[in-house]
N, C-alpha and C positions, 0 to 999 in steps of 0.2 A: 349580359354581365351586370350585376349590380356595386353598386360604386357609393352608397348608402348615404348620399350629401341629402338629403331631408332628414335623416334624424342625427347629423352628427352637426355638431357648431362647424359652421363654415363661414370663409369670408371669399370676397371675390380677388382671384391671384392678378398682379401685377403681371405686364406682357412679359416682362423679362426673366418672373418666375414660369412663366411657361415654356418660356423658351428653353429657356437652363432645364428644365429637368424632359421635354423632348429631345434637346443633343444629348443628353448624358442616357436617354432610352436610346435612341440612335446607336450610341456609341458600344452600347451595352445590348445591343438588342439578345435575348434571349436568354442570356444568363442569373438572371434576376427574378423571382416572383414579387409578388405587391410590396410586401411587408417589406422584403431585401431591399428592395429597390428605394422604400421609400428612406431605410436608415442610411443607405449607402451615397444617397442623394450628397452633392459638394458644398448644398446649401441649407442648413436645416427651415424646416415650414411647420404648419402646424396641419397633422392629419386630414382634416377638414379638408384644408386647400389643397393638400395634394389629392384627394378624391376628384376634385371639384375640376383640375386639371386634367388626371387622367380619364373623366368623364368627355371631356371637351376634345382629348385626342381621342380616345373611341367613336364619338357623335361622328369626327369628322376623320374617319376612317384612319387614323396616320399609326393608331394602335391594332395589336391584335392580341389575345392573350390563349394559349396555350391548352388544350386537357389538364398540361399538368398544373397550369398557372401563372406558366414563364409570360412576361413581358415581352412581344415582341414589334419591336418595328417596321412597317409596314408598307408605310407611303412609297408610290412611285409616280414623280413627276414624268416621267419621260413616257409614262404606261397614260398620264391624264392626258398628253399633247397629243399623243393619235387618238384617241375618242374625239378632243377638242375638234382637230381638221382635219376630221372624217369627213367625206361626203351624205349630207341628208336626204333621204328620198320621200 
């Protein structure tokens, strides 16, 4: 997926702007493509930095995004605890 933060103006998001717009993907998971999502956002940003975050949830798997585009949320904690304390051979 490209997410095109080297050629657009970015800055680096604040933790709480990350946060805010993963619970509001959370919340919304799948209803949304990029653009939707990002006007629908509770808190406005500026393009750049919303790339720059949904880069950062992609990297660290918590995003997924669709054939069609949708936005989807991902992450399962309780799916990482049993790999965590698995037995290794």
């Amino acid at each position: 997926m490209k997410f095109n933060v080297e050629k657009i103006l970015t800055r680096s998001p604040r933790l709480e702007t990350v946060m805010m717009v993963e619970k509001f993907i959370k919340d919304n998971s799948g209803e949304f493509k990029k653009t939707e999502l990002f006007n629908k956002l509770p808190k406005k940003m500026m393009w750049g930095t919303f790339n720059v975050v949904l880069k950062y949830l992609w990297d660290t798997n918590k995003i997924g995004i669709d054939r069609e585009g949708y936005v989807v949320y991902i992450w399962n904690p309780e799916a990482g605890k049993v790999f965590k304390d698995r037995k290794r051979y």
